[in-house]
C-alpha positions as CSV (number, residue, x, y, z in Angstrom):
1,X,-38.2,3.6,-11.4
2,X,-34.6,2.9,-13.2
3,X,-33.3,1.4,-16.5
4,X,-33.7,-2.8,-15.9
5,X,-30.3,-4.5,-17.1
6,X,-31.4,-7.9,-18.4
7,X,-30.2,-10.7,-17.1
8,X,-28.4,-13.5,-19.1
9,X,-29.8,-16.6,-19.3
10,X,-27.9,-19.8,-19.6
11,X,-29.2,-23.4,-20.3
12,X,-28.6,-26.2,-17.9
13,X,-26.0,-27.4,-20.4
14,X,-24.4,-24.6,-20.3
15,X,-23.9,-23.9,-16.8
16,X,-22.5,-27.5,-16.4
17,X,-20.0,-27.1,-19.2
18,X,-18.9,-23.8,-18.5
19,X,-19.7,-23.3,-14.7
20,X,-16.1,-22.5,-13.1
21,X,-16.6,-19.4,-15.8
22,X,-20.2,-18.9,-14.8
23,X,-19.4,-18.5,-11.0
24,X,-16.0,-16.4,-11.2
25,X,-18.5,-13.7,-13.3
26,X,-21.4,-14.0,-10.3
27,X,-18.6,-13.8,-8.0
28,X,-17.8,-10.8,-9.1
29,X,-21.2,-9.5,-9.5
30,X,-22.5,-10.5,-12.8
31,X,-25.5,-12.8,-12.0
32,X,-27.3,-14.9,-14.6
33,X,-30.4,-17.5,-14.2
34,X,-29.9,-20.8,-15.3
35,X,-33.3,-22.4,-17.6
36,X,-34.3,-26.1,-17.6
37,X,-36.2,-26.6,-21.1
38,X,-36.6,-23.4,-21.6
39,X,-37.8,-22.6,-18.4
40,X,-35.8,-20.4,-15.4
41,X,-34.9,-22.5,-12.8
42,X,-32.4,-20.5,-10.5
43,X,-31.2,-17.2,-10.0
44,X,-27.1,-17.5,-9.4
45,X,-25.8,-14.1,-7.5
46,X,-22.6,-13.3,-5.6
47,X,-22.7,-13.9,-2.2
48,X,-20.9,-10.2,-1.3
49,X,-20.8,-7.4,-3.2
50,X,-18.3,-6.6,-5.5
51,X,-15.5,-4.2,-4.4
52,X,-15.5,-1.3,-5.3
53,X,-13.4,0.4,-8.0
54,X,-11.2,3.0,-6.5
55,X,-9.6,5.6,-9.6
56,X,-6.7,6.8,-8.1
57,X,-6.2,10.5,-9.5
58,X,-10.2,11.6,-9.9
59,X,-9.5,14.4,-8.7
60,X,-6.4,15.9,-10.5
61,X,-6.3,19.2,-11.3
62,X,-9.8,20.2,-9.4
63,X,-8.5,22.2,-6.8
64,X,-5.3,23.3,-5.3
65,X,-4.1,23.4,-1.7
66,X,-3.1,26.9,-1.0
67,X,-2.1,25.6,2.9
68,X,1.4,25.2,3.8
69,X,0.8,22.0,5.4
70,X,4.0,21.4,6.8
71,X,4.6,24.8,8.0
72,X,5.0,24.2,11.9
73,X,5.7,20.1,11.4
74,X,8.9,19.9,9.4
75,X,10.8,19.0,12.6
76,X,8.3,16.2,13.5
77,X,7.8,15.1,10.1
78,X,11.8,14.7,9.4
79,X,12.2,12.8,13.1
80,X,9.8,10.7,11.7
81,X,11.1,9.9,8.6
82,X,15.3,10.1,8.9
83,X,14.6,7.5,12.2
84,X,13.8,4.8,10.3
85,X,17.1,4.8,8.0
């Protein structure tokens, strides 16, 4: 099944005083319901999904490269390169 994340709830009150707030958090994928009395009303989500987080660097250290990568390229690598100066 999976671990159920509650979902905040925010008076109508609330979500009128504060709503700019409320829908740059569902815009970026933190959802909440807002309750009339009490009582949920409406479910507010983001229309996309999030991006996603990229962590540069995850990697580092893992695993080394023991190809000479270049080897075979240099001269098409520095035509490349010392033509756009």
């Amino acid at each position: 099944m999976g671990i159920k994340i509650p979902v905040p709830t925010v008076n109508i009150h609330e979500a009128k005083t504060h709503l700019s707030r409320l829908v740059d958090q569902a815009a970026h994928g933190r959802e909440f319901v807002i309750a009339k009395a009490g009582k949920p009303m409406v479910r507010v989500i983001p229309l996309l999904a999030p991006p996603a987080v990229r962590t540069l660097g995850f990697l580092v250290g893992r695993g080394v490269v023991q190809a000479k990568l270049k080897q075979g390229f240099e001269a098409d690598i520095d035509a490349m390169f010392s033509s756009a100066r």
